[in-house]
C-alpha positions in Angstrom: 22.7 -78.8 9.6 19.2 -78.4 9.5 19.3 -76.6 6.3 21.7 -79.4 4.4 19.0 -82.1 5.6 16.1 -79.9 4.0 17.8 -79.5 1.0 18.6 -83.4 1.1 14.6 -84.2 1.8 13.6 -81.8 -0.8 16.1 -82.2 -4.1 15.0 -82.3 -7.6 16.6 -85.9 -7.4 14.4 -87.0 -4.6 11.7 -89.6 -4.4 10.1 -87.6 -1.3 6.8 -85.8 -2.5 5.7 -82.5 -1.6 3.2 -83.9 1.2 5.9 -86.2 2.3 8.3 -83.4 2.7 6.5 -81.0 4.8 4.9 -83.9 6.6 8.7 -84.7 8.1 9.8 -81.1 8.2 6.6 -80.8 10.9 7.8 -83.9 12.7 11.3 -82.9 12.5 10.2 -79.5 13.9 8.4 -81.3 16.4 11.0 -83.7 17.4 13.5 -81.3 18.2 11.3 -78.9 20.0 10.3 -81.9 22.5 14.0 -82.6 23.1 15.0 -78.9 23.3 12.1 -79.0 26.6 13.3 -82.4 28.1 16.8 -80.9 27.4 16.0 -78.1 29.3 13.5 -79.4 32.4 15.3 -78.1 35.2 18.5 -77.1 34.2 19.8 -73.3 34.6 18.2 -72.7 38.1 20.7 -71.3 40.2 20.5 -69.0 43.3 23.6 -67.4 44.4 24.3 -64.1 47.5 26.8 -61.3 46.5 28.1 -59.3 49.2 29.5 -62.0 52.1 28.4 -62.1 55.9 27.3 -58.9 57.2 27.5 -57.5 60.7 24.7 -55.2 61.9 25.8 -54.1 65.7 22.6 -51.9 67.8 24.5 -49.4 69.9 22.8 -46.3 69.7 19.4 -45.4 71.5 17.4 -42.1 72.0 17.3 -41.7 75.1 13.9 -42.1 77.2 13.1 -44.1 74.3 14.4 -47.4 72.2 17.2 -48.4 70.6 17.9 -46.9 67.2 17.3 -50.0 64.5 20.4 -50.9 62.4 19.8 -51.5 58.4 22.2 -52.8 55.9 21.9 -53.0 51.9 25.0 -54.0 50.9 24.2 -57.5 49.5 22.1 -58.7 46.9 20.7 -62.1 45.6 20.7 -63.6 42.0 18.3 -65.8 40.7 18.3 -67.8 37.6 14.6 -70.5 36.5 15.1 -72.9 34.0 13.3 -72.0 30.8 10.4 -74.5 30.9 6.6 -74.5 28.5 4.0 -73.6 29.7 5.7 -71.2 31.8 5.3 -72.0 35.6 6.0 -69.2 38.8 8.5 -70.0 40.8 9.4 -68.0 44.4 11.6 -67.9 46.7 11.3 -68.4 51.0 13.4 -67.3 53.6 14.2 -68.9 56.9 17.0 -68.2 59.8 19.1 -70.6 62.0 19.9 -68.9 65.1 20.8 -70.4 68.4 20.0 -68.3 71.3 18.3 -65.2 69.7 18.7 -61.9 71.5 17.4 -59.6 68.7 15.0 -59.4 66.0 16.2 -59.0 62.4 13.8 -58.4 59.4 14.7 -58.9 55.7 13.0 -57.4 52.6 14.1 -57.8 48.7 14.4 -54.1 47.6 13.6 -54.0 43.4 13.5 -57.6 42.3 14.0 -57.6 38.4 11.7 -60.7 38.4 8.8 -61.4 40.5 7.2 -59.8 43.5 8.9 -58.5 46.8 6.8 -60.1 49.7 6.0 -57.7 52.2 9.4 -57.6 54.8 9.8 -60.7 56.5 10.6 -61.3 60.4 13.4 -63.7 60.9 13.0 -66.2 63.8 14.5 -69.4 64.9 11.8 -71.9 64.7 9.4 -70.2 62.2 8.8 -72.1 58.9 10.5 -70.6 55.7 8.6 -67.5 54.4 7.6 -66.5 50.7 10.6 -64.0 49.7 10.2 -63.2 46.1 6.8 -64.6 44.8 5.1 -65.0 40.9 8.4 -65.3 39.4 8.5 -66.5 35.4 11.5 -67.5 33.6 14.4 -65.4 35.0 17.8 -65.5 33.5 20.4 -63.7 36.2 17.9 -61.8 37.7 19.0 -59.4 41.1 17.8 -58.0 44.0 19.0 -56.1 46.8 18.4 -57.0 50.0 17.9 -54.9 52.9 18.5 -56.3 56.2 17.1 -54.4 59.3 18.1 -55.3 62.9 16.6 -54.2 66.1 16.1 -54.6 69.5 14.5 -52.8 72.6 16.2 -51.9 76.0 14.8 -54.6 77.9 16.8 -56.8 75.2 20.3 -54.7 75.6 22.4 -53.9 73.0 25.4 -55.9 70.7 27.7 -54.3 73.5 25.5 -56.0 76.7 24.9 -59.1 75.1 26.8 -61.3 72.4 25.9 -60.5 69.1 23.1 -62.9 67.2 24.7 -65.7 64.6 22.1 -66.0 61.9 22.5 -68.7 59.2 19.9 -67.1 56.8 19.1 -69.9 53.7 17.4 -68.8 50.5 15.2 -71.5 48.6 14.2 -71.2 45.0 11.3 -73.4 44.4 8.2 -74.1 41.8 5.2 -72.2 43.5 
């Protein structure tokens, strides 16, 4: 299309001069660049979990000494950012939900193809959402793995002593 109108503004036939021409060719250019960024302000971010609800159950312990921490990999978290100019960073935080908390867990993203992996974070009710993934550009279907550790002491029991911790773990993808 853009091609036909070209040929159009610029035919032998034409009243358009040379200046004219190139004059709306650049505002043309410029026209559709603008609505190809308004198009596209915040559209295409998406944030999605692959691997379903976990269960990490502390059972084992070395004995005169604590119990043996419980880690699981199998899920991993996609991120998408909407193409925006300038660029801007984007990051994602990490919070927990849990009523009643017997047992510490800690979360880390393992290889983010975008950004930068946070140092591993300590999931507690109450805390404020922590940076997660950090200095992330535009990302289109970007992964990580996420490693979830559990663990608790003898003073705090074990999944078989007490009932077993309920975390609702949300993931935020925001402008940083």
């Amino acid at each position: 299309m853009i091609g036909i109108l070209l040929r159009i503004l610029y035919s032998g036939n034409s009243i358009v001069k040379k200046s004219q021409f190139f004059k709306k060719q650049y505002l043309f250019f410029v026209i559709v660049f603008l609505l190809f960024l308004i198009i596209t302000e915040g559209v295409g971010q998406s944030l999605s979990i692959n691997g379903g609800n976990r269960e990490l159950r502390i059972t084992d312990g070395i004995p005169d000494g604590q119990l043996i921490d419980v880690t699981n990999t199998n899920c991993s978290l996609r991120y998408t950012t909407p193409f925006s100019w300038p660029p801007r960073n984007w990051k994602i935080t990490v919070r927990t939900t849990c009523p009643d908390q017997s047992f510490g867990l800690r979360v880390i993203a393992v290889s983010p193809q975008r950004g930068t992996a946070a140092p591993e974070v300590t999931l507690s009710t109450g805390n404020p959402a922590a940076d997660f993934v950090t200095n992330i550009t535009w990302a289109n279907n970007s992964r990580c793995t996420l490693r979830y550790t559990a663990f608790a002491t003898f003073a705090q029991g074990h999944s078989g002593d007490v009932d077993n911790d309920r975390h609702t773990i949300t993931y935020t993808l925001q402008q940083q």
